[in-house]
KOLLUM-21716 format. One record per residue: y, z, x of N, C-alpha, C, CB in turn; residue in one letter. Coordinates in steps of 0.02 Angstrom, whole numbers, padded with zeros to 5 digits, always signed. Atoms other than C-alpha are relative to their C-alpha. Glycine has a CB too. Layout:
YZXYZXYZXYZXA ...
This chain:
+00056+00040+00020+00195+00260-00518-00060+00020+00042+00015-00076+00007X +00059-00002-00037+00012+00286-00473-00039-00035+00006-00027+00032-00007X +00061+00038+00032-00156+00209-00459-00039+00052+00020-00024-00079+00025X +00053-00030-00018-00312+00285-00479-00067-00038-00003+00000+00055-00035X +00078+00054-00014-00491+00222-00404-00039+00028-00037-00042-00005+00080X +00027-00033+00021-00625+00272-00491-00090-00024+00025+00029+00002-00069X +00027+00043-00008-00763+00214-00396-00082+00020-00024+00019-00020+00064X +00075+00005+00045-00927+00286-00486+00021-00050-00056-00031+00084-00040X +00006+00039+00052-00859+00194-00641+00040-00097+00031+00047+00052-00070X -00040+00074-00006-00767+00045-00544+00054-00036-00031-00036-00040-00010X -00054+00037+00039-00613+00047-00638+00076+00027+00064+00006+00040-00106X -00074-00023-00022-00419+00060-00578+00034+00002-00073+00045-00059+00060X -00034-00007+00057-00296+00133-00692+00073+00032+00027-00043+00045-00054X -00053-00046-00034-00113+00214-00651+00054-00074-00027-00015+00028+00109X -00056+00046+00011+00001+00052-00662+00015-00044-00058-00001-00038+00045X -00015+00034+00036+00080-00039-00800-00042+00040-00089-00022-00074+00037X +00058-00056+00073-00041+00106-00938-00050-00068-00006+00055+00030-00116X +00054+00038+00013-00171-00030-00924-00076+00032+00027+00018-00067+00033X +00057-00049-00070-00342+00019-00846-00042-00090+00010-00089+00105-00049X +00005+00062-00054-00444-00141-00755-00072+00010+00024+00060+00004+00070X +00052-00004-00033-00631-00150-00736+00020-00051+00073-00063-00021-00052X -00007+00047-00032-00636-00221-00559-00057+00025+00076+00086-00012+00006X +00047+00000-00043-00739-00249-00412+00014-00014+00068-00043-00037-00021X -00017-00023-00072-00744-00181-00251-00022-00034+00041-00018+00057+00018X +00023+00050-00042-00754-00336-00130-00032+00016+00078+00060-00043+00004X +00006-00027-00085-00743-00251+00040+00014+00055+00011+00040-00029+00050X -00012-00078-00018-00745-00070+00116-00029-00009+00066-00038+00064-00051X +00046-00013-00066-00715-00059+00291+00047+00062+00030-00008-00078+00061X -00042-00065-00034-00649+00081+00417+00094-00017-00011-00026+00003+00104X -00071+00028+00002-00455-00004+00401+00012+00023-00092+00003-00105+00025X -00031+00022+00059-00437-00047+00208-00065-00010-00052+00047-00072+00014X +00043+00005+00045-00531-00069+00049+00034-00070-00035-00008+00071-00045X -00037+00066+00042-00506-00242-00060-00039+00003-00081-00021-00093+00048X +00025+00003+00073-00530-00259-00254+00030-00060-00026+00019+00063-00047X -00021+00075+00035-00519-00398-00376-00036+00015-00082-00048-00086+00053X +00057-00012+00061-00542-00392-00569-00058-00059-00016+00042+00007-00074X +00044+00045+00002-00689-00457-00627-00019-00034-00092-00062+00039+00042X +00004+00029+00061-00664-00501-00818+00039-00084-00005+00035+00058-00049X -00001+00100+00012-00691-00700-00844+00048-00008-00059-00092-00047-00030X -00025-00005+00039-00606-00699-01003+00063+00032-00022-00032+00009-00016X -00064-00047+00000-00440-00589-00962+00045-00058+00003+00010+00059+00066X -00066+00024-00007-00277-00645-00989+00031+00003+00077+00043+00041-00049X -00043-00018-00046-00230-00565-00828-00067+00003+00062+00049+00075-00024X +00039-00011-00043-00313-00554-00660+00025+00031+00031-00024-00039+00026X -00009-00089-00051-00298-00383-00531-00032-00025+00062-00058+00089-00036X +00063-00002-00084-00334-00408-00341+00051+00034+00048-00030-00102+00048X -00057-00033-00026-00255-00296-00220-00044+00018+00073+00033+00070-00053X +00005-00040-00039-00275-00179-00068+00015+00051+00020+00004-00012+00021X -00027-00067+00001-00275-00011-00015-00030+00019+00074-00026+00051-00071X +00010-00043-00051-00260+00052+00179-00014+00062-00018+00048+00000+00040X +00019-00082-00027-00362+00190+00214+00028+00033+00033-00048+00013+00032X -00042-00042-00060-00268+00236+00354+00064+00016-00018+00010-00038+00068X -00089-00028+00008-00092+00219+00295+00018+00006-00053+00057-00039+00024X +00003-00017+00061-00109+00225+00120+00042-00050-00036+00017+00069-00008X -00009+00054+00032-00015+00059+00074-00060-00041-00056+00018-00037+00053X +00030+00014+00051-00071-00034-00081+00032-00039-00006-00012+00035-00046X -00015+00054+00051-00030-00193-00141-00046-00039-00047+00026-00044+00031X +00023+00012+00079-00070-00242-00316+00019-00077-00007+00047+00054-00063X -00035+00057+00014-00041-00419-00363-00033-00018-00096-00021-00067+00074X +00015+00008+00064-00065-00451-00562+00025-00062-00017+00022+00049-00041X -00034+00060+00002-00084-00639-00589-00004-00015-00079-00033-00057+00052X -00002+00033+00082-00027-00689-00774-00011-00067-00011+00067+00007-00036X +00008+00049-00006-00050-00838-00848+00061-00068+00008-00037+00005-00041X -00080+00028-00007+00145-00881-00835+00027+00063+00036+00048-00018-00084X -00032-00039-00046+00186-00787-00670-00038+00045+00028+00051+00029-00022X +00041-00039-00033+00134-00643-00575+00055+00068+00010-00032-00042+00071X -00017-00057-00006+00174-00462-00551-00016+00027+00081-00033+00034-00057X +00020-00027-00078+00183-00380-00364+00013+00069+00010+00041-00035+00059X +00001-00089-00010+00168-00188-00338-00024+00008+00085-00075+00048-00065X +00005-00035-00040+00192-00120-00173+00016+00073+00005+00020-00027+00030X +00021-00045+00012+00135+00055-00166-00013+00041+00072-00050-00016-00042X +00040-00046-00045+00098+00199-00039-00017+00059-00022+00031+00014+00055X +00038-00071+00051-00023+00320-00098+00001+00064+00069-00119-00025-00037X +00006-00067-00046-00054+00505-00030-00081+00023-00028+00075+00071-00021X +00067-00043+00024-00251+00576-00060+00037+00047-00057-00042+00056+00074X +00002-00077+00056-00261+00712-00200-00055+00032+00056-00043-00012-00110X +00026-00035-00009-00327+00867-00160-00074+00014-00016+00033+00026-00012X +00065+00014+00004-00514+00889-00143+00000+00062-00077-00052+00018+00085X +00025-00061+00081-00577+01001-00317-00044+00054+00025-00059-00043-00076X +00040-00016-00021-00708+01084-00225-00003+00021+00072-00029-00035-00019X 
């Protein structure tokens, strides 16, 4: 399983084949935090992703239950 940030467009996509406009709450030297931001979703996205150690947790709250993804990512290779 993956996720991918996309942060010129502000989406996440990689888990569950969904993709997730969402909004980037906090960015500091430690960790980054996100949260979706569609009022009208069935589902809500808020998670975290260490910079440093590359943990991720995902939490996907339904409206009957919740989904929990713990994750450790690795960088991709720069293109350039």
């Amino acid at each position: 399983m993956g996720v991918i940030l996309n942060f010129a467009a502000k989406t996440i996509e990689g888990f569950d084949g969904r993709k997730y406009s969402i909004r980037i709450k906090d960015i500091s030297e430690l960790d980054l935090t996100f949260e979706s931001e569609d009022d009208g979703a069935t589902e809500t996205v808020m998670g975290t992703i260490g910079r440093v150690t590359g943990d991720v947790e995902i939490f996907v709250l339904h409206r009957v239950g919740m989904t929990y993804y713990s994750l450790n990512c690795r960088p991709t290779q720069r293109m350039f």
